[in-house]
Every structure is written in structure tokens, then in C-alpha cells.
N, C-alpha and C positions, 0 to 999 in steps of 0.2 A: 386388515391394518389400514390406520389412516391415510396414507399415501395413498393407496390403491383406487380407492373410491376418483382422486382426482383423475388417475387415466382415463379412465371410463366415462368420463361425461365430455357430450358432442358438444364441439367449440365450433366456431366462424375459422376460416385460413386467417392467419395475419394480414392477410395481401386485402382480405376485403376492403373494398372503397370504403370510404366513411370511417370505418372499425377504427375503435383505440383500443389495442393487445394491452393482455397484462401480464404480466413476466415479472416470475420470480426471479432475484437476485442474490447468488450465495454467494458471501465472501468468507473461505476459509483460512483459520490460522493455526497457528502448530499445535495450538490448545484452546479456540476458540470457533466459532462459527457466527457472523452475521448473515445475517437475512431481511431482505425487503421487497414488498408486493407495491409493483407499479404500473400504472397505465401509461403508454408513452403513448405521445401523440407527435410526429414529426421530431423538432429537436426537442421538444419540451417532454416532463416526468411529472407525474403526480404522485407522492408517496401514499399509499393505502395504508403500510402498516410496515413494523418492523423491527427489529429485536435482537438479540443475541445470547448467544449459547456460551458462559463463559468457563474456564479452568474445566475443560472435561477432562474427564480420568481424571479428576480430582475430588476427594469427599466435599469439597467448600464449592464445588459446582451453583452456578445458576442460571436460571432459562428466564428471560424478561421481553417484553415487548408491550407495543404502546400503538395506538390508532392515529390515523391524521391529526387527530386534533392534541396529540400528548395524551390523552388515556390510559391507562395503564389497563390490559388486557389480561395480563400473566404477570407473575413475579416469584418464581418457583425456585429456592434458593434449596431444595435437593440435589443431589450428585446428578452429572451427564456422564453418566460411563465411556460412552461413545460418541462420534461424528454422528453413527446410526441412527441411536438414539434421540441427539441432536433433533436430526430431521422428519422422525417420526412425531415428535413433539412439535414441531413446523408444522407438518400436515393434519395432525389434530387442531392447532391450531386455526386452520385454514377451513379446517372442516367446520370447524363450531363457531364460525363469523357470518355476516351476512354479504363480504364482499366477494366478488364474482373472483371463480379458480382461474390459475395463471393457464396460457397458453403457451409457453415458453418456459425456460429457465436458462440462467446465465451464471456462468461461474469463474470468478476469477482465478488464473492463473498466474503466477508469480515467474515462472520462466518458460518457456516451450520449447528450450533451446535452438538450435541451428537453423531447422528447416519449419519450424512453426513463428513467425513474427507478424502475421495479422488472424485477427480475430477470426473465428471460423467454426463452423457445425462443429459437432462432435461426430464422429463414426469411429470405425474400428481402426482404419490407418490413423486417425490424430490421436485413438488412446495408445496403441504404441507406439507412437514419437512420444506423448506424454511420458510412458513410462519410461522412454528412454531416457528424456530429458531432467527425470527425478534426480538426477546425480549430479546437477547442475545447484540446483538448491533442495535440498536432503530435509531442511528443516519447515518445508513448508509443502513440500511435493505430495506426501502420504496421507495429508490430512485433506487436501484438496483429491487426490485420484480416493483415496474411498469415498466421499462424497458423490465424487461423478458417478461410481459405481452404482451406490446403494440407488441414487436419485434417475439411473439408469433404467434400472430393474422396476422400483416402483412407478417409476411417471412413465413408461414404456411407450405412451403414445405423442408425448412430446419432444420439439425438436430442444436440442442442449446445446448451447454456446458455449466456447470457451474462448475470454478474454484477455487478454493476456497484459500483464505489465510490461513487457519486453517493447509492446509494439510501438508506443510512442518514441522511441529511442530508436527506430529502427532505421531509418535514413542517417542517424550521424553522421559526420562526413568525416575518412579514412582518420585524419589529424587523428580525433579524440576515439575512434571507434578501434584501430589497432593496438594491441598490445603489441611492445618491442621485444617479441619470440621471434623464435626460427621461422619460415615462412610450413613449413611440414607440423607445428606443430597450429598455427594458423588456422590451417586448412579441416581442422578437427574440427573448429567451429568455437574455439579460444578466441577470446573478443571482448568489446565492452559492451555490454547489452544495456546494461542501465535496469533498474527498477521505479515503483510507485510511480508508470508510466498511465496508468488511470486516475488518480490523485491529481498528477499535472496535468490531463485531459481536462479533470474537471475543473480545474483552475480557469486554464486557456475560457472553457464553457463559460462560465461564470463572470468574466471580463467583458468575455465579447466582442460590442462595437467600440469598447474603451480599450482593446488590447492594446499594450503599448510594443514598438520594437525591441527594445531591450529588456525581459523580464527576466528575474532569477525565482524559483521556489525554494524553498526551504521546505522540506517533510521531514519534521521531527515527532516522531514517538520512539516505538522500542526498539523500532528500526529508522531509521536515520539516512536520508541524501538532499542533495543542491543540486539544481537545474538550472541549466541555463537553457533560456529559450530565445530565439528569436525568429521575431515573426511568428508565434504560435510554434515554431518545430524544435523540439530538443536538438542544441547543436554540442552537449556536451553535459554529461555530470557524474557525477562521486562514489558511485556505485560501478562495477564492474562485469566480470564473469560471473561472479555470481553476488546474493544481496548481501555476504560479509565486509566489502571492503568499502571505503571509504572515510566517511566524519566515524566519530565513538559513539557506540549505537547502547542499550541499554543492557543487552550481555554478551554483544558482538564485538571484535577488538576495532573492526575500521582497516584503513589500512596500516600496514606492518612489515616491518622489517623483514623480507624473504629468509634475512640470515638469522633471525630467531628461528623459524621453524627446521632450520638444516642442523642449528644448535641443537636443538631438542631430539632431533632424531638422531645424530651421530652423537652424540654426549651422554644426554636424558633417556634414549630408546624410542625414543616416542613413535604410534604408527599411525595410521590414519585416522583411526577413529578417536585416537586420543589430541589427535590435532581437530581433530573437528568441533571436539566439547568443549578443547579449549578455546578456541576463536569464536566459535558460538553460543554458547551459553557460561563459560568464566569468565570473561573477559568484559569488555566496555565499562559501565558505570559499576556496574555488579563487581568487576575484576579489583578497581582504583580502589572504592569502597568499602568492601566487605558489608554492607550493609544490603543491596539489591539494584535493584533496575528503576524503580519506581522512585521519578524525580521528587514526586509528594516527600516521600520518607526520607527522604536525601536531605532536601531543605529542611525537613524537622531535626535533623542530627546534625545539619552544618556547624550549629552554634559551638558545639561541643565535642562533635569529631574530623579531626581535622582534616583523618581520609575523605569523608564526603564532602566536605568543602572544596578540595581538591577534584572532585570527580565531578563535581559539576561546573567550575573552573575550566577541567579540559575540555568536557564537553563545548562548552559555550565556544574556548578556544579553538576545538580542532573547526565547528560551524564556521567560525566569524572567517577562519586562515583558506576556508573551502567557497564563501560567499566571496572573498578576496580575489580569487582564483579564477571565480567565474564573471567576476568583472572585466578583468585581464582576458577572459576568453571572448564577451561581448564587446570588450572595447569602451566601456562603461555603461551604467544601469540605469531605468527608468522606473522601477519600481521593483521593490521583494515582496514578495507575499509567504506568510509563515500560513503554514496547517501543521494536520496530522496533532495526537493528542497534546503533545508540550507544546508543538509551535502555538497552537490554538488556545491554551488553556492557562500558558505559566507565562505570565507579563514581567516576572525577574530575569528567566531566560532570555525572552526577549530585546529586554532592553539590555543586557548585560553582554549580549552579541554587536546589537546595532552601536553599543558603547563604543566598541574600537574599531566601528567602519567610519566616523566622523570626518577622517580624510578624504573618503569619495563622496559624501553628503549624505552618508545613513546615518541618520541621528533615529534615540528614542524620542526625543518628541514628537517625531513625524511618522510614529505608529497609531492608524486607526482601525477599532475593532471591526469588522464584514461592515467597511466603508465601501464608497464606491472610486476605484484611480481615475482623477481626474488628467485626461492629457492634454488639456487646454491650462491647468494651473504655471503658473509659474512661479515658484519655490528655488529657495538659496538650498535648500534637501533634497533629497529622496524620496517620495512618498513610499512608505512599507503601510501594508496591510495585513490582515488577520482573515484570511478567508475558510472556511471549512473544507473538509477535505469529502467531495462526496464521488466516492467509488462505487458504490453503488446503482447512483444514476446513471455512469456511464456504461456498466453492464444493464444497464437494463436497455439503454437507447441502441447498444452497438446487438444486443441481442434478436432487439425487436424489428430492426434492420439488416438482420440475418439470416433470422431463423423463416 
């Protein structure tokens, strides 16, 4: 098998003077997988190569990936029955290229719950807190621990990182970090962890020497939060216990009225599992809609249904009332930066958010595409930016810094 050949060939330690590692980057999702081959060198990343594994378990499956320079390498729009799969199709790939095998690999993690909140090897005591911690986020846990497994077994002579989203959230300070539960039920390890805490890594990354004090992010795709940062450190945002709550996400509800689901269970019947599909996959834009999750298709139907007009209405609404929020938490803002695939990509979204922040000086005029924030300007606005969201890099930097 294609995997296997890569354990087997003698590498350099990472620790060697000089050496720039290369390390694999897997970021798993409930029905997708990316991957990227990078050479880090201190803080900086070189991307080798990269790709993703989309709709697996799904007949409209596809496997894609492209070279440094945009290449297209692959474009294999057959079924990915599996993550397995997935990654067997990675290490083919890897095999039949000319650039040098990873020493490493790095995987992101979506929660690690309680006693996992910085990045860290893999062994046997972090895969059962992993497992433990799968009941924390259910929709993203299974897709990511087979992964670890399969890439366990086959890369057998490599050390494995695992990255965590939780970890930039992890100092918040009591204010935004407690939930108002009983202190016993507290102690479970019920809290606000926060998510797309690599996304905001790599934001902070990307700033720099221009980071300003008061930053907010915005990460909008199929899942949805606002960050407030300051000084580089998450001091609060919109996501909670786990990555259901908060803004209206694309078939997530966001946050929600406690007494709907007490409705549902003493009225409706309703039991666990039936609350779970509901707030995670009926609900958000999918839920308002009836059309889907995908803002493209939303905008093609706004003209003419009036659900989707409304569903992306709230969206922008429940964003601009959470961006609000974390003004109020900073004391006011020195710049937003939109990522993640809508913040990055849908300039209606956008501007139809910063529309009704104009009272604290977020205007659409003063959005530029992966500009650079100037904190020498001085502006009657906001500067808001468009930056990309690279998660990737940041497993690859914290990997090769680990492992």
C-alpha cells in the first residue's frame, strides 16, 4: 500500500541544525478531508502541495490537488468511500511526485476537551482523552480520530501532532470563559472553549508586525464564529461548549433558546440524537431556507424565495449583532478581518454586515481584499479586511515545533 512505503524511508530528526522538515497537514471534516505538504522553516511555511478529499461517502465524491505553482496534479471526481481511502489516495499521491516525504504529520482537532488545550504528540493517553473528548463535538470527532488511526498504522515511524482549535481560546479570562451552571456541573469541564482557534492563529500570523490592539475576526463558512482579540489573545467569542452555538451557521441553529429543546423533549419526545440533527444539520440557513447551506444557491433563489432571502438576512443579522457584541467586549475595534469560505469569498455578505456597524465606523467602503492593516492610517472608519484563512500552516508550524 501507498502509505507504507513512506514509513520506511530514513529521514533526518526534525531537531537537525540547518534542516527544514516537511510535514504533512491533515485537516479533517465531517465529510471532507484537506491536506497540505510543507516545509517549515522557523515561523515561516512553504506550501509543496495540496488538495482535498470532498463529499466522501458520497457518489459525487472528489479528490483534487494542485503544486506550488497552481498545477493541477489530480482531479478525480469518483466516489471517496472513506477517510481511508481519502488518505490512501494522499500517499499515492505523494508517492508518484518528486517532492521529498513528510517527516511529520499534523492534525487538526476541533475539541480535545477538558484536559487536552495545547497542542501536543499523539500517544496512547491523548488518543483516549481524544476519544473521550468526541462527545463534546460528535460531528467532527469520528472523521478526524479515524484519520489519526488509519495514518497511525500506516506512517508508523512518524511522530503525529495533534492541533487543536480549542487552544487559542484557552486563557480567556473567567468573565467570557464560565458558563452560569451550577459550580459541580462546572467542574465536568462545561465551559466556553471557543473554536476555529487555528484560523485566528493564522490571522494574528499574517498581521504581524501590524497587529493592532483591538482585532475582531469574523470566520464565516458552514460553520460560523466572531473573535475578539486583543493583543493577539482571544479574550472572548461566539462559539461555546461545543462548535454548535453561537452566529447561524449553514445547518447549525447558533445559539438557541434552552426552552425550545425542553419544549421538544417534554411535548415533541424528542431524545438526544434527535436534538442533535436537529441543531446540527436542520437547522441554520438549511433550517430558515429549505433550500440548503450553500450561500451561492441561497443568493440564486433570494430573488424569488422569500425563505432564502430571509435566511441570509439572518445570517448577516445574527454576524453584524455578534460583531456588535465584541466591540462592547473590546471597548471598541481597530480592525475586522472576514475569512473562512463566505467571509473570503461573498462581497454581498460582506458588505451587508459592515452595513449596519456604520455607528462604530465599520463601513463597506473600508473593506480591502488581503490588503495590508495599516496602524499608522488615520481614517473617520474601521479598516476591515479580507484575509484568508490558512489552517493549515498553522498545523504545519505547531507540528514541526513539536514533533
Amino acid at each position: 500500500m501507498a502509505l507504507e512505503r513512506v514509513s520506511t524511508v530514513a529521514r533526518e530528526p526534525l531537531t537537525n541544525a540547518g534542516s527544514q522538515p516537511v510535514v504533512l497537514a491533515l485537516n479533517s471534516g465531517s465529510s471532507s478531508l484537506k491536506f497540505g505538504l510543507y516545509r517549515v522553516s522557523g515561523s515561516r511555511t512553504e506550501e509543496l502541495l495540496s488538495g482535498t478529499a470532498e463529499a466522501i461517502g458520497d457518489a459525487n465524491g472528489r479528490f483534487h490537488a494542485k503544486d506550488t505553482q497552481g498545477s493541477i496534479l489530480t482531479c478525480d471526481t469518483s466516489s471517496v468511500p472513506s477517510q481511508q481511502d481519502a488518505l490512501i489516495r494522499i500517499g499515492s499521491l505523494l508517492d508518484g511526485s518528486r517532492l521529498p516525504a513528510p517527516v511529520a504529520i499534523g492534525h487538526r482537532i476541533v475539541h480535545g476537551g477538558p484536559k487536552l488545550r495545547q497542542h501536543c504528540l499523539i500517544d496512547e493517553p491523548v488518543m483516549q482523552q481524544l476519544e473521550y473528548a468526541a462527545s463534546f463535538a460528535p460531528l467532527h470527532a469520528s472523521s478526524a480520530l479515524s484519520a489519526i488511526r488509519f495514518t497511525r498504522q500506516r506512517f508508523a515511524g512518524l511522530p503525529q501532532a495533534a492541533c487543536f482549535d480549542t487552544t487559542f481560546h484557552a486563557a480567556m479570562p473567567n468573565v467570557a470563559r464560565v458558563l452560569p451552571i451550577p459550580k459541580d456541573l462546572q467542574s465536568l469541564g462545561i465551559q466556553r472553549y471557543g473554536f476555529h482557534g487555528l484560523s485566528c492563529e493564522s490571522i494574528v500570523h499574517q498581521l504581524a508586525g501590524s497587529l493592532p490592539e483591538r482585532l475582531i475576526i469574523a470566520h464565516l463558512g458552514n460553520g460560523s464564529s466572531v473573535t475578539a482579540v486583543r493583543n493577539g489573545k482571544s479574550i472572548d467569542t461566539s462559539m461555546g461548549l461545543t462548535p454548535s452555538g453561537g452566529v447561524i451557521m449553514g445547518s447549525r441553529s447558533g445559539d438557541l433558546d434552552p426552552g425550545v429543546l425542553i419544549y421538544l423533549m417534554r411535548e415533541k419526545k424528542f431524545d438526544s440524537a434527535m436534538l442533535e440533527d436537529l441543531i446540527d444539520q436542520r437547522s441554520g440557513l438549511t433550517g430558515i431556507s429549505g433550500v440548503g447551506s450553500d450561500m451561492r444557491r441561497l443568493h440564486d433563489a433570494a430573488s424569488s424565495n422569500p425563505d432564502a432571502r430571509l435566511a441570509i438576512d439572518m445570517f448577516c443579522y445574527s454576524v453584524r449583532k455578534q460583531i456588535a457584541a465584541m466591540i462592547a467586549v473590546l471597548g471598541g475595534v481597530d480592525l475586522v478581518v472576514f475569512t473562512g469560505g463566505i467571509g473570503e469569498n461573498d462581497g454581498k455578505v460582506r458588505a451587508s454586515i459592515c452595513a449596519g456597524l456604520s455607528w462604530a465606523g465599520v463601513s463597506p467602503d473600508a473593506i480591502e481584499v488581503q490588503a495590508s492593516y495599516d496602524p499608522v492610517r488615520k481614517a473617520a472608519v474601521v479598516q476591515v479586511l479580507v484575509l484568508p484563512s490558512r489552517e493549515d500552516d498553522q498545523i504545519a508550524r505547531h507540528t514541526s515545533t513539536i514533533a
